[in-house]
ROSE-4610 file (N, C-alpha, C; in Angstrom, 1 decimal, always signed):
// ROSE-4610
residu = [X/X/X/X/X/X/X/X/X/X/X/X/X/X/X/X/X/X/X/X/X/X/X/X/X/X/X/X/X/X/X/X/X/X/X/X/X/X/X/X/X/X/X/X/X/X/X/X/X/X/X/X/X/X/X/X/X/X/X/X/X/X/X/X/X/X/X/X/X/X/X/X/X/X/X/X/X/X/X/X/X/X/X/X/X/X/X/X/X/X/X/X/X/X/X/X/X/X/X/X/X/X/X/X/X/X/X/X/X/X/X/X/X/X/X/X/X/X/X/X/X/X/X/X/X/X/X/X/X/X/X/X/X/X/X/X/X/X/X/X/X/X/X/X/X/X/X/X/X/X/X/X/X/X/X/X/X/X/X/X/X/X/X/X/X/X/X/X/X/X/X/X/X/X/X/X/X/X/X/X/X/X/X/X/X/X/X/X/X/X/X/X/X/X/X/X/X/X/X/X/X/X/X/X/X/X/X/X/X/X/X/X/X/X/X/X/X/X/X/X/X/X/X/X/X/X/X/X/X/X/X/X/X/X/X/X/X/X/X/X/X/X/X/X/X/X/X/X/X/X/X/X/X/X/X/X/X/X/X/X/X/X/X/X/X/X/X/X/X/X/X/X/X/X/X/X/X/X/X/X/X/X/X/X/X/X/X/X/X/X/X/X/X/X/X/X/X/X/X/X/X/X/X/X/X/X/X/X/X/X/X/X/X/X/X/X/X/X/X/X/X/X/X/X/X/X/X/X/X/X/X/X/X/X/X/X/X/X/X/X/X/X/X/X/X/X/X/X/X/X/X/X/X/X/X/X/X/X/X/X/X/X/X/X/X/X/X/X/X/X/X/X/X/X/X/X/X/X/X/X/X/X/X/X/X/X/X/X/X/X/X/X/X/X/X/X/X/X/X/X/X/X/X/X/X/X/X/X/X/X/X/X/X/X/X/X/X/X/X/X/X/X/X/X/X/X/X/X/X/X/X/X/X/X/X/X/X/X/X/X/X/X/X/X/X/X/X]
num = [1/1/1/2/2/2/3/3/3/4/4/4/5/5/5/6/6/6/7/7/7/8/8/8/9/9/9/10/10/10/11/11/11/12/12/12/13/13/13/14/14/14/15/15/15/16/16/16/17/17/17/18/18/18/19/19/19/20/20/20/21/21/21/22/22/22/23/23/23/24/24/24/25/25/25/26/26/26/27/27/27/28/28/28/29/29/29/30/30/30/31/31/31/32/32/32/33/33/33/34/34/34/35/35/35/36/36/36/37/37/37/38/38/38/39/39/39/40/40/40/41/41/41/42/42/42/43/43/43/44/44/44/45/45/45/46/46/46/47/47/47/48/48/48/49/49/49/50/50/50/51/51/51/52/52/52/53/53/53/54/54/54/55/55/55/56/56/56/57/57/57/58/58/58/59/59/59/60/60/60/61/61/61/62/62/62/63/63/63/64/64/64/65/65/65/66/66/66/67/67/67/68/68/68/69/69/69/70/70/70/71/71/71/72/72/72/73/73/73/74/74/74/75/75/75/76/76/76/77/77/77/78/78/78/79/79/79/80/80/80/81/81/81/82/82/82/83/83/83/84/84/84/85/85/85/86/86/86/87/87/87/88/88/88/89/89/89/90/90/90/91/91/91/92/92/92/93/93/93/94/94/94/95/95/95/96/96/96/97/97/97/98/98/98/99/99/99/100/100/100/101/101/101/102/102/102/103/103/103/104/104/104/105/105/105/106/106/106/107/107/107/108/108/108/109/109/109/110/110/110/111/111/111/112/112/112/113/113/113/114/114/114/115/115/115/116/116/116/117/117/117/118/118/118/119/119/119/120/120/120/121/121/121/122/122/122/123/123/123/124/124/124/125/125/125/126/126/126/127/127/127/128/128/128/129/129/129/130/130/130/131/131/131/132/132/132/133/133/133/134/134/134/135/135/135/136/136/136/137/137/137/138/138/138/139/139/139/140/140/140/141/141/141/142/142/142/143/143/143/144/144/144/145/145/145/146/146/146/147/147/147/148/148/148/149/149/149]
x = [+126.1/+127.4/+127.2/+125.9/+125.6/+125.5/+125.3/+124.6/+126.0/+127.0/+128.6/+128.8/+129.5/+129.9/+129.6/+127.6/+127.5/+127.6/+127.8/+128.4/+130.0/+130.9/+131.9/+132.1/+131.2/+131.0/+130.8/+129.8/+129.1/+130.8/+130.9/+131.6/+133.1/+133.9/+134.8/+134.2/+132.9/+132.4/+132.0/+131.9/+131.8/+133.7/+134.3/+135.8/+136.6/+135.9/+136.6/+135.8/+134.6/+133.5/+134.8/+134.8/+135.1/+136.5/+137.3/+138.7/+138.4/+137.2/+137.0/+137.0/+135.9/+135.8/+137.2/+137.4/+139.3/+139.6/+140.2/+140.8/+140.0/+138.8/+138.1/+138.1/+138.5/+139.0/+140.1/+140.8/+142.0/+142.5/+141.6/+140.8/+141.0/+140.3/+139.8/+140.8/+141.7/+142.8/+144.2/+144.1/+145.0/+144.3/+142.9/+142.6/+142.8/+142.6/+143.3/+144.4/+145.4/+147.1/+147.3/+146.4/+146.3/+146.3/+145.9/+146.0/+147.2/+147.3/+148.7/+149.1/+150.5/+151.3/+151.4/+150.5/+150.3/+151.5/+151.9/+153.6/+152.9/+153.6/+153.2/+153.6/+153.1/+153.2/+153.5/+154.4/+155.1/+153.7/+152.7/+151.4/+150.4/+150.6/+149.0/+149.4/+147.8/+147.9/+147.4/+148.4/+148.1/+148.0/+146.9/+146.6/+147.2/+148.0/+148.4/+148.0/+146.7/+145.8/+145.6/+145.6/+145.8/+146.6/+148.0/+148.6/+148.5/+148.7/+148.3/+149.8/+150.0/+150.9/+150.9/+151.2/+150.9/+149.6/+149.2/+147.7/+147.5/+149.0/+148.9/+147.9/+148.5/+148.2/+146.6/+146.1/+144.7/+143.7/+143.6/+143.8/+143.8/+144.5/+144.7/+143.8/+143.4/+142.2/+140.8/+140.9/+139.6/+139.4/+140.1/+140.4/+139.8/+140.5/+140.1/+138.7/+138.4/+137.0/+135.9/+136.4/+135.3/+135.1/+136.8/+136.8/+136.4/+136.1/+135.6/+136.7/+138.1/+138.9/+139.2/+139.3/+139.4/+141.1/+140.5/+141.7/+141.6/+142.7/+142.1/+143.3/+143.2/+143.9/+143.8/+144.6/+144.8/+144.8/+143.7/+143.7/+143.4/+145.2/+144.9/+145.1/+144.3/+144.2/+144.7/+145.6/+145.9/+145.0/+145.0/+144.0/+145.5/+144.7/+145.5/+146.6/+146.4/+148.0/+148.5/+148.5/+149.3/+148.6/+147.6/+147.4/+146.7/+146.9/+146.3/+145.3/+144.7/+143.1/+142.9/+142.8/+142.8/+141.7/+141.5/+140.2/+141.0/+140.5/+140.7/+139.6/+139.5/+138.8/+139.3/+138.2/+138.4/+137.2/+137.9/+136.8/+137.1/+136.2/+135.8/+135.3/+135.0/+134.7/+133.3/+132.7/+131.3/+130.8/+131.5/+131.1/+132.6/+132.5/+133.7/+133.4/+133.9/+134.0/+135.1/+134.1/+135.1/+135.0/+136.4/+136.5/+136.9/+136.8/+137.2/+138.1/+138.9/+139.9/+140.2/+139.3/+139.9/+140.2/+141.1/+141.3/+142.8/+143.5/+144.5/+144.0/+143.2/+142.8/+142.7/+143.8/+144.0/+142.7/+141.7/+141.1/+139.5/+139.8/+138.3/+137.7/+136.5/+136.3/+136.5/+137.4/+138.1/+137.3/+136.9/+135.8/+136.6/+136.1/+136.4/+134.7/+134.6/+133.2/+133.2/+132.4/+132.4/+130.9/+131.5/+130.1/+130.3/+129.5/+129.5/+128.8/+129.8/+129.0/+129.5/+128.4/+128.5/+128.8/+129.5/+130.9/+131.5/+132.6/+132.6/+132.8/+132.9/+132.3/+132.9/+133.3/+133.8/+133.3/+133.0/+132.5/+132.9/+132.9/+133.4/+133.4/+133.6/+133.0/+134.3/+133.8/+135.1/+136.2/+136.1/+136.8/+137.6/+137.4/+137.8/+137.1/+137.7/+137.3/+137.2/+135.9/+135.8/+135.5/+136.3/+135.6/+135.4/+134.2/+133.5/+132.7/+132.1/+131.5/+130.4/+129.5/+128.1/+127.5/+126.3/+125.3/+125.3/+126.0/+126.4/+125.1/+125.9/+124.6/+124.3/+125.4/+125.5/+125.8/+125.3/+125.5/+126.9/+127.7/+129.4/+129.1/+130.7/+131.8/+132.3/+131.4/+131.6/+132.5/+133.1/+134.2/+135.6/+135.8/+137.5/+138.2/+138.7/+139.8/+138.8/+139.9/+139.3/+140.8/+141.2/+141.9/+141.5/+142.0/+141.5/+142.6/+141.7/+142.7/+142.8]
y = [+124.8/+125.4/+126.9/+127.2/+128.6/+129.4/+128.5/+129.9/+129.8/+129.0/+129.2/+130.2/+130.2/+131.1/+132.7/+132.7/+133.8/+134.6/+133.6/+134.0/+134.6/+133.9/+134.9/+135.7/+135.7/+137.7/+138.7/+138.2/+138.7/+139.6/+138.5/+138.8/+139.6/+139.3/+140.2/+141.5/+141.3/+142.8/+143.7/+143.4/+143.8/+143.7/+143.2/+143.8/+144.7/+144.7/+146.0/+147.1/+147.5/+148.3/+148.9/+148.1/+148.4/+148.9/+148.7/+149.2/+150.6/+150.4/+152.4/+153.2/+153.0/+154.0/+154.4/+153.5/+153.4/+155.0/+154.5/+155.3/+157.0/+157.1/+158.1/+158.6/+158.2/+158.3/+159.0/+158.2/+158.9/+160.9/+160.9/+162.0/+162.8/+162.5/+163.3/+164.2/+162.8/+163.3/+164.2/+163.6/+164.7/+166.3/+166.0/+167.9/+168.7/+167.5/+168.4/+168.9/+167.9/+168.5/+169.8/+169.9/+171.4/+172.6/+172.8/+173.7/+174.5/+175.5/+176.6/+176.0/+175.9/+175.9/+177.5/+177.3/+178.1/+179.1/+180.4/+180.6/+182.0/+181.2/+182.4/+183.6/+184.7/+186.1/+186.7/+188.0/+188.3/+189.2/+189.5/+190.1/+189.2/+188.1/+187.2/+186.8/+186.7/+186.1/+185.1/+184.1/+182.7/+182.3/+181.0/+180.6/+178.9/+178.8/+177.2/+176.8/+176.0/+175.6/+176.3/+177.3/+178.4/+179.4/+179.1/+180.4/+181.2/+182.6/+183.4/+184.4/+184.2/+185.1/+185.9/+187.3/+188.5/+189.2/+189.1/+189.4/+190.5/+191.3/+192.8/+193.1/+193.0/+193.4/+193.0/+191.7/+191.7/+192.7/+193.1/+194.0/+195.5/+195.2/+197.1/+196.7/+195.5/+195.4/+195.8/+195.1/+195.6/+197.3/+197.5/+198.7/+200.1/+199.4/+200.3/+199.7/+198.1/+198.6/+199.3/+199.7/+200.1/+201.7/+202.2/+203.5/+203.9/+202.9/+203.0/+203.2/+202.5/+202.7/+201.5/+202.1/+200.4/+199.5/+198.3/+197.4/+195.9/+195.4/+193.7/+192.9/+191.2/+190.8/+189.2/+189.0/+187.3/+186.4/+185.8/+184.8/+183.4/+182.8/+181.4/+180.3/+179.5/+178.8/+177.3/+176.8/+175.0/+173.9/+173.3/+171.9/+171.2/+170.3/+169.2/+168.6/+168.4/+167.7/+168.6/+170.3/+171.1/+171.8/+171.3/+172.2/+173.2/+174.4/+175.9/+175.9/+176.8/+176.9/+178.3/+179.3/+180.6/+181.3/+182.4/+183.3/+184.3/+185.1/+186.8/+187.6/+188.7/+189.7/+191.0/+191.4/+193.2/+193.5/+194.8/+195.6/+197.2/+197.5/+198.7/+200.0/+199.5/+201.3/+200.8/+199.6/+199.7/+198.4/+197.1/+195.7/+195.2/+193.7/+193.0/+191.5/+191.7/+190.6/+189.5/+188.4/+186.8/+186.4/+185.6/+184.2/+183.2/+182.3/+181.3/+180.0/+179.6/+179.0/+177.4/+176.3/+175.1/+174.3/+174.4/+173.4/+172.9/+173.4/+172.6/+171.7/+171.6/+170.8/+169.2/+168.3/+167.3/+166.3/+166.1/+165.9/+166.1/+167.2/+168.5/+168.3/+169.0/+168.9/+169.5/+170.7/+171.5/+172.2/+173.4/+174.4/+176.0/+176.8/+178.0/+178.4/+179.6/+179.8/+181.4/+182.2/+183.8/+184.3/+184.9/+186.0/+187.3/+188.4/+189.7/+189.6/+190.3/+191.2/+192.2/+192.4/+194.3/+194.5/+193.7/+193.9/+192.6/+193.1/+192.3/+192.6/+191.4/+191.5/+190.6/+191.4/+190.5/+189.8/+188.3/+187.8/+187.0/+187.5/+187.4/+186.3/+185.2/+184.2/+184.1/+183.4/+182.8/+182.1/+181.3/+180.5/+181.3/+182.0/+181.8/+183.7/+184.4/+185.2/+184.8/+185.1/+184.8/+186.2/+186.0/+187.1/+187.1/+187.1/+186.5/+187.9/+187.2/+188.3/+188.0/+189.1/+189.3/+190.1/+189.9/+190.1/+190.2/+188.4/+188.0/+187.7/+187.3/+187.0/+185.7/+185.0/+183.9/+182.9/+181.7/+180.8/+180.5/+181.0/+180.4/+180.0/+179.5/+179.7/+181.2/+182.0/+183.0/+183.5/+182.3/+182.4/+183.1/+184.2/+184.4/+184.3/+184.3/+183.7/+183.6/+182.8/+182.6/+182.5/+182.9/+182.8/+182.9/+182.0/+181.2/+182.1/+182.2/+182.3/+181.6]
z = [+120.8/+120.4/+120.0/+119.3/+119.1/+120.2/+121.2/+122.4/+123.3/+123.2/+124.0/+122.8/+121.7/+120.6/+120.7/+121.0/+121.2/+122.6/+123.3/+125.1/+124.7/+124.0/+123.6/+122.9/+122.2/+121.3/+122.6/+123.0/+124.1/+125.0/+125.7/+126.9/+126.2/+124.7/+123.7/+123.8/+123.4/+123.3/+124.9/+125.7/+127.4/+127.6/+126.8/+127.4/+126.8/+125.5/+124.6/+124.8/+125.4/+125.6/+127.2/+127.9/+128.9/+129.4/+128.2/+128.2/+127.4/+126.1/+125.7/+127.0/+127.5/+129.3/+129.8/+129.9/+131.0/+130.0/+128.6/+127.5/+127.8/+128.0/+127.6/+129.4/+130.8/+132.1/+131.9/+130.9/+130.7/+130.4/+129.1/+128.8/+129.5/+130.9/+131.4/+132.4/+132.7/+133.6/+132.8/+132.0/+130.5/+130.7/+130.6/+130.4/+132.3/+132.9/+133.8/+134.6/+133.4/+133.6/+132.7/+131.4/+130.9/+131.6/+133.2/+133.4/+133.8/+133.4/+133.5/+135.6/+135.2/+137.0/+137.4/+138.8/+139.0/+139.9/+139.7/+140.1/+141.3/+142.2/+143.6/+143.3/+143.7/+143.8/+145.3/+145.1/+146.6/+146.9/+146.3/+146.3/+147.0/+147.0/+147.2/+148.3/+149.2/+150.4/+150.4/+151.3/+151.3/+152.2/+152.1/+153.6/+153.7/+154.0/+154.6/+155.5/+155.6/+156.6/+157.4/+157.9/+158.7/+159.0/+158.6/+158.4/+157.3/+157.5/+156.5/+156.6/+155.2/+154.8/+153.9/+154.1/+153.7/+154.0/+155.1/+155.7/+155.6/+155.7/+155.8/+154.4/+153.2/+152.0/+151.6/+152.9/+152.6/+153.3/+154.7/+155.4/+154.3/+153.8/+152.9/+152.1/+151.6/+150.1/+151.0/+151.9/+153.0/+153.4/+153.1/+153.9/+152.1/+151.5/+149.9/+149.6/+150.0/+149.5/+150.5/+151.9/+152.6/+152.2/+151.7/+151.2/+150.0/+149.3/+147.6/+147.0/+147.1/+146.4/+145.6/+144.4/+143.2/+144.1/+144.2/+144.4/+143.8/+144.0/+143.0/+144.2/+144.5/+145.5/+144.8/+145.3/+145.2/+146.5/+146.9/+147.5/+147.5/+147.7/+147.7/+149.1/+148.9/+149.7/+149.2/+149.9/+149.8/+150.9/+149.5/+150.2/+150.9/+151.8/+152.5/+152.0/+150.4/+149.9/+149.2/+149.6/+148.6/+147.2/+147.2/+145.8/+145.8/+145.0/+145.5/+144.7/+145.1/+145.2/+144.9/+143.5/+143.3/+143.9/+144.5/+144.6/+144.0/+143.0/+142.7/+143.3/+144.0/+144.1/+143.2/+143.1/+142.1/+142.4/+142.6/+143.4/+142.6/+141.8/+141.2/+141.1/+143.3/+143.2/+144.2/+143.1/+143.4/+143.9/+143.0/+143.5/+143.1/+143.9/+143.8/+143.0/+141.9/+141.3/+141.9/+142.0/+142.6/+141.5/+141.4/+140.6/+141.6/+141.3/+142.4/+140.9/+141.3/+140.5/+141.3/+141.1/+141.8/+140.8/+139.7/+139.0/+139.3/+140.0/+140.2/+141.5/+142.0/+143.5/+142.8/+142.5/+142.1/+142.4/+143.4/+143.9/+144.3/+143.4/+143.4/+142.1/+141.8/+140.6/+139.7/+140.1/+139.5/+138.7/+139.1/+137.8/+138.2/+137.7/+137.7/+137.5/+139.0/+139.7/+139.6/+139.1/+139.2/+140.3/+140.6/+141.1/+141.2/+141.3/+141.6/+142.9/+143.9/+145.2/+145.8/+146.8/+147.2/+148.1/+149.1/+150.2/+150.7/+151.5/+152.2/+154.0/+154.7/+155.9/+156.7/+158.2/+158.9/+160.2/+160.5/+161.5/+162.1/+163.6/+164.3/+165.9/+165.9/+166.8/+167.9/+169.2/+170.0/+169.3/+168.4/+168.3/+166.6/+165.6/+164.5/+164.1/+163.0/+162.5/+160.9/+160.4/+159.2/+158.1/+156.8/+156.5/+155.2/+155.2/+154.1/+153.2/+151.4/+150.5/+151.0/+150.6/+151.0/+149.7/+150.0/+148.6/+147.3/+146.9/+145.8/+144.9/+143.4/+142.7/+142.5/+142.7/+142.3/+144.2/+144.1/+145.5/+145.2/+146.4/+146.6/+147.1/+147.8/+149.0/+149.0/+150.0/+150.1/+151.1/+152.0/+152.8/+151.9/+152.8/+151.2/+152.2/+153.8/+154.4/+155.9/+156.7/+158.0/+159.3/+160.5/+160.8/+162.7/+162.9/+164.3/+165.6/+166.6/+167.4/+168.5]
C-alpha cells in the first residue's frame, strides 16, 4: 500500500511540476508581444520577398557612403508570414553601424544584433545582385538586401 501511495505523490508531483513549465512557456511568449508595433516609414526600404520598394533612397545611402557623406537608412525585410525584420544602417563619415532588429519574426528567436563595419559592397552573380557589409567586427548576416533578375 506504501509503494501505490507513494507512486501517487510521485506521479501529483510530475503533473504540477509540469504544468509550472507550460506557465513559465508562457512567459516567454508574453515578453515577446512587448515589443513596440512596428509603423512603416515613407523613408525605409522594403523588401517583400523580393520586391523592393523605395530602392531609389537605398541607392542614394550607397551613394553617400562611397562619398563620405553621413547618412542613416532603414532596411526591412519580411519573413514568409509577414513579419518585419529591422536592419538600421548609420554611417558617420567613417564606419557603418548595423543593428539588426528580429524580434517581431514570430517564429525567430528574436534578438537585436549590432556590428560596426567599413563598407559596403556590391556582388554581382547571373542570377541575383547582393549587397552586402564588409569588414565587420562582429559575425552577421551581412547580406543588407539582394534583388534578382
Amino acid at each position: 500500500m506504501k509503494k501505490v501511495f507513494s507512486l501517487y505523490i510521485l506521479f501529483i508531483a510530475l503533473i504540477f511540476g509540469g504544468c509550472q513549465n507550460e506557465d513559465n512557456s508562457a512567459n516567454t511568449v508574453g515578453e515577446h508581444n512587448n515589443v513596440p508595433d512596428y509603423t512603416p516609414s515613407s523613408e525605409d526600404v522594403e523588401d517583400m520577398h523580393g520586391e523592393i520598394k523605395n530602392k531609389e533612397r537605398f541607392e542614394e545611402f550607397l551613394n553617400n557612403v562611397e562619398k563620405g557623406n553621413k547618412d542613416s537608412i532603414r532596411v526591412v525585410r519580411y519573413t514568409e508570414e509577414g513579419d518585419p525584420m529591422l536592419h538600421d544602417l548609420e554611417y558617420d563619415g567613417e564606419v557603418i553601424k548595423s543593428t539588426t532588429d528580429t524580434r517581431r519574426d514570430k517564429f525567430g528567436a528574436g534578438s537585436i544584433s549590432n556590428a560596426t563595419c567599413t563598407s559596403a559592397e556590391i556582388v554581382e552573380t547571373s542570377e541575383r545582385t547582393e549587397y552586402v557589409l564588409e569588414g565587420c567586427d562582429n559575425t552577421i548576416d551581412n547580406i543588407i538586401l539582394v534583388t534578382w533578375k
